[in-house]
C-alpha positions in Angstrom: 0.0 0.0 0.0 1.7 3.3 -0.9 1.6 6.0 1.8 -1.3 8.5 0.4 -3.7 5.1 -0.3 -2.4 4.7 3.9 -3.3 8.0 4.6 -6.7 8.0 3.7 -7.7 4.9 4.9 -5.7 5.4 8.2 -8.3 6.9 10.7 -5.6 7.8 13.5 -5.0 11.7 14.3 -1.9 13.1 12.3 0.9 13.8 14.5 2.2 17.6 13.4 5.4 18.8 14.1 6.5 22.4 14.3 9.9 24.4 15.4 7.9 26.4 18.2 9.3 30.2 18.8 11.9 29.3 21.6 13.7 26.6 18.7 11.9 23.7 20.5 9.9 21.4 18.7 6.4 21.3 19.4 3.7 18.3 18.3 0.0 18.2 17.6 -2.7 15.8 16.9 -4.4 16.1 14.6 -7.7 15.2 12.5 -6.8 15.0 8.9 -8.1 14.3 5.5 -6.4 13.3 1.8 -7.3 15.3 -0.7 -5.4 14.6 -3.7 -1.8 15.1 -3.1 -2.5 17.7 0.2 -3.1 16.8 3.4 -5.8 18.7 5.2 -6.2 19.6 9.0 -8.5 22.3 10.7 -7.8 23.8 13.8 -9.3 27.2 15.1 -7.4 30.9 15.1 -6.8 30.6 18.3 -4.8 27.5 18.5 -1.0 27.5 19.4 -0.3 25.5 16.1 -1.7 27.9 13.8 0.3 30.9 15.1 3.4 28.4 14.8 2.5 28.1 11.4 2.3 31.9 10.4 5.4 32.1 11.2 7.0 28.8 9.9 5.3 26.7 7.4 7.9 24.1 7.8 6.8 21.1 9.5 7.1 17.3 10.2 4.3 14.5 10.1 3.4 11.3 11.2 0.3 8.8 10.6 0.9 5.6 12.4 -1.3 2.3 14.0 -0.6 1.4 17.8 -1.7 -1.9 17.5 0.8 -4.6 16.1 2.0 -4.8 13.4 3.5 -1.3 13.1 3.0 0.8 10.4 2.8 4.6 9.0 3.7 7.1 7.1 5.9 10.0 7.8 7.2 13.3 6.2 7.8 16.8 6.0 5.7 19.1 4.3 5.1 22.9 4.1 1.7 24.3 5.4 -0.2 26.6 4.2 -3.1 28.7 5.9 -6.6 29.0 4.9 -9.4 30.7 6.5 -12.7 27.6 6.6 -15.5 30.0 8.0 -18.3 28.1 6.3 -16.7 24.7 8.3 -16.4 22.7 4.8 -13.0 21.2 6.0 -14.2 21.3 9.6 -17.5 19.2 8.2 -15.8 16.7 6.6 -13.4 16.0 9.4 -15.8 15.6 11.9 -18.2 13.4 9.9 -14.7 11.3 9.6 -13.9 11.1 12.9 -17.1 11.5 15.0 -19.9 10.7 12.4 -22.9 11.4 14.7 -21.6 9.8 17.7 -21.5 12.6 19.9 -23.7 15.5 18.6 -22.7 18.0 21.1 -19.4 17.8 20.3 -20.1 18.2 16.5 -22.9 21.2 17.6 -20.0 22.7 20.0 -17.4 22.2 16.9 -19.1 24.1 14.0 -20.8 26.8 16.3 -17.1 28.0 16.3 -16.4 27.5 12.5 -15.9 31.2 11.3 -12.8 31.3 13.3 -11.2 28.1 11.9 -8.7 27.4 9.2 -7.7 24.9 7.1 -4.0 23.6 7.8 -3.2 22.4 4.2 -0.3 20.5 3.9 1.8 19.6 1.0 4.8 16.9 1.3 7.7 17.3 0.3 9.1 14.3 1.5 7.0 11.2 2.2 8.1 7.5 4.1 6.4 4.7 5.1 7.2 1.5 7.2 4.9 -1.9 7.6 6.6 -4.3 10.1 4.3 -6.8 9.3 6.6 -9.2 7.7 9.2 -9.0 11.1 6.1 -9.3 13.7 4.3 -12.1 12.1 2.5 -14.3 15.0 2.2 -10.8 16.8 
């Protein structure tokens, strides 16, 4: 399976890196969508990750199971911010990762949707790792 046909099927969060302001890294999960060769995130104006971004679109990424066997898909990517005030991105992601589950999460989630953006990513570098063959009888 080649890492974008992972990606979308893959229903973990992404794991985003970022170089924070002090020159530590930083990490955030992540809800995440393919579309074609982007990666897409939300997260609102507010966050932490998205004033990270403004100010370094560089970043790091990983997509990966816990359960045995290990596998995933990692890379580095440059972001680029959108403004999602109609919540299409936010929609999507939610119906992904929540479906209708927990409708006052979903409720809370779009009621705050003119203040979100879109965190699109586009690798630059992509890897991926199965460790099925090595842990077989895991």
């Amino acid at each position: 399976m080649d890492a974008m046909t992972f990606l979308s099927a893959q229903c973990s969060p992404l794991r985003l890196a970022v170089i924070d302001n002090d020159g530590f890294p930083i990490a955030c999960s992540l809800w995440y969508i393919v579309d074609g060769d982007h990666i897409l995130c939300a997260s609102h104006a507010s966050a932490k990750i998205i004033r990270v971004l403004k100010k370094n679109p560089h970043c790091a990424f990983d997509v990966s199971v816990n359960d045995l066997p290990y596998r995933g898909v990692r890379g580095k990517a440059v972001a680029t911010l959108e403004k999602d005030s109609d919540g299409l991105v936010l929609t999507k992601l939610i119906d992904r990762y929540v479906g209708d589950s927990q409708p006052s999460l979903k409720k809370w989630l779009l009621s705050r949707s003119a203040d979100e953006y879109v965190i699109r990513l586009e690798p630059k570098t992509l890897s991926d790792w199965d460790y099925g063959n090595r842990m077989q009888g895991s």
